[in-house]
N, C-alpha and C positions, 0 to 999 in steps of 0.2 A: 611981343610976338609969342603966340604959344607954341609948346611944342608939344604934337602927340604921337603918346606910347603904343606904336603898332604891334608891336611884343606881345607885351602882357595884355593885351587886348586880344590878341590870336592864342595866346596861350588860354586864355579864360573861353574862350572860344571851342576850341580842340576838347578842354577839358570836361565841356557840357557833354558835347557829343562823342566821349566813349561813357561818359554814364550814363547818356539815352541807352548808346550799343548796349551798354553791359545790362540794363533795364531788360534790354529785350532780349541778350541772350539768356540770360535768368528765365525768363516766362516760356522762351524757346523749349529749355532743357525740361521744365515743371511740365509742359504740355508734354514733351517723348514722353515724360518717366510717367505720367498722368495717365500716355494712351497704351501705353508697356504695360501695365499694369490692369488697365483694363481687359486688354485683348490676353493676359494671362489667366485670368480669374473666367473670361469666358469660354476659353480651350479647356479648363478646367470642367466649367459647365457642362459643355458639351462631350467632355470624354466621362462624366460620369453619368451621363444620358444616356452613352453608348452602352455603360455597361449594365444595363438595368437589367432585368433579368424574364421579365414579364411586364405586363401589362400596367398593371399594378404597383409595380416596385417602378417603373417610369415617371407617374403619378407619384408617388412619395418622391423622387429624388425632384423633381421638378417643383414641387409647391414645398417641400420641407428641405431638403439637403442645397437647394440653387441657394436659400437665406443664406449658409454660412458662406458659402463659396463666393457668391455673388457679393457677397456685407450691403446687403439689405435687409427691411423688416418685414418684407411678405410678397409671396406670390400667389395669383391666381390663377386658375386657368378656366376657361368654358371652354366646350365640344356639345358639337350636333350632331347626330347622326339615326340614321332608321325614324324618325319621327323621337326622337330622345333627346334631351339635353342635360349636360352634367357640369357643375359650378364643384370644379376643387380647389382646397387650399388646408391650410396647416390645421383650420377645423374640422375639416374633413367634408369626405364627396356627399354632393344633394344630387337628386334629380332635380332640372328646375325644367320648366317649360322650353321648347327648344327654339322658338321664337324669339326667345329673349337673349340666348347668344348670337343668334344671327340678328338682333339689332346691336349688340357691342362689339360684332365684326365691321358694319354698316355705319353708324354710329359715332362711335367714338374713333379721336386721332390715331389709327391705327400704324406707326411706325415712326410714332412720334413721342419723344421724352419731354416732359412738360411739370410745370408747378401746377397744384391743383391746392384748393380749397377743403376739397373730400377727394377720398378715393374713388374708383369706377367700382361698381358695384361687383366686379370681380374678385373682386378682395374678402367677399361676403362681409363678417363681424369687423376687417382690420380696416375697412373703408374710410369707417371717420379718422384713425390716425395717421393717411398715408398723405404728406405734402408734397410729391414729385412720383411722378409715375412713368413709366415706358412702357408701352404697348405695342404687341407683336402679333400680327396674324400667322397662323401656319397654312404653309400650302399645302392643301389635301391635294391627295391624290389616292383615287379610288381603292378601295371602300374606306377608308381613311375619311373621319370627320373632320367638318371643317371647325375653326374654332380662336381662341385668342390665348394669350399669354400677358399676364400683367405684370410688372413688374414696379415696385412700390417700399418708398421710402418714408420715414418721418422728417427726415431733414427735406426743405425747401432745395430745391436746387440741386439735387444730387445727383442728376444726370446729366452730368456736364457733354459739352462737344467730345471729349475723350473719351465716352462710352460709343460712339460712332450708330449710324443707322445701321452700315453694312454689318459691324457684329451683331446688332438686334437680328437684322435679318439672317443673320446665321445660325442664331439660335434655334429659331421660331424651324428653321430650312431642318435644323438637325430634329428637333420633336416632333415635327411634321414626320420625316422619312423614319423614325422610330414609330412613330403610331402607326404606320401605313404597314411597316413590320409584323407587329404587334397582331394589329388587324388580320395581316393573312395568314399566321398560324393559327392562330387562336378560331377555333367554328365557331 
């Protein structure tokens, strides 16, 4: 006759299932401190958007200063406006044909953070090195051009779920209402 050990068989049992738990409260804690940290560095963003000074210093803080703040390798931005269009970034503002930011409003995944092969061509020269990208439309609002925001990494994968759509969308919401600013002082 055998006899079986219900013991240590529940105990090996129990003991699986707080190191799943503990498995997942690890990834739990990595995901807070993952999206704390994002939604830090993007209140940062945005408070140094607020503080631009003009038009122009917007434009630099947004394609050169969002790099460090953000710990990314490049931003873009397009705008349309009056029959105009303008491609900025850390190489600095082009005119470009204004057709062709309103196909990378239309166009590309616009509110969507993705692996890419090449960058969107908002990036101008830093295109071929960007592997993950996030792209942002801003809402114009009159006379306020319409336009995108690209946001672009070398690492694959860099825009994880902790970067959230809704902070993208906040971004994009905060340079939008700073350009529409901008716009009405400025003849």
């Amino acid at each position: 006759m055998a006899v079986l050990d219900f013991q240590s068989e529940a105990l090996v049992r129990l003991r699986t299932r707080v190191a799943v738990l503990g498995e997942a409260n690890n990834d739990l804690l990595a995901y807070a401190r993952g999206h704390a940290g994002a939604v830090q560095q993007i209140h940062a963003a945005a408070l140094a958007a607020m503080d631009a000074q003009d038009f122009e210093h917007l434009i630099h803080v947004v394609t050169q200063d969002w790099v460090d703040i953000l710990r990314i390798d490049a931003v873009g931005l397009g705008l349309t406006t009056s029959g105009q269009g303008i491609r900025a970034s850390a190489s600095g503002v082009q005119f470009i044909d204004p057709e062709q930011v309103e196909l990378w409003c239309h166009l590309l995944p616009v509110g969507q953070a993705r692996s890419v092969k090449h960058g969107s061509p908002v990036f101008g020269p830093a295109a071929d090195l960007i592997r993950s990208e996030a792209l942002i439309a801003l809402k114009p609002t009159p006379p306020a051009p319409t336009g995108i925001i690209a946001l672009g990494s070398r690492a694959p994968h860099n825009f994880g779920d902790y970067h959230g759509n809704e902070l993208l969308a906040f971004l994009g919401d905060v340079v939008s209402r700073m350009i529409a600013r901008w716009m009405q002082i400025e003849p």
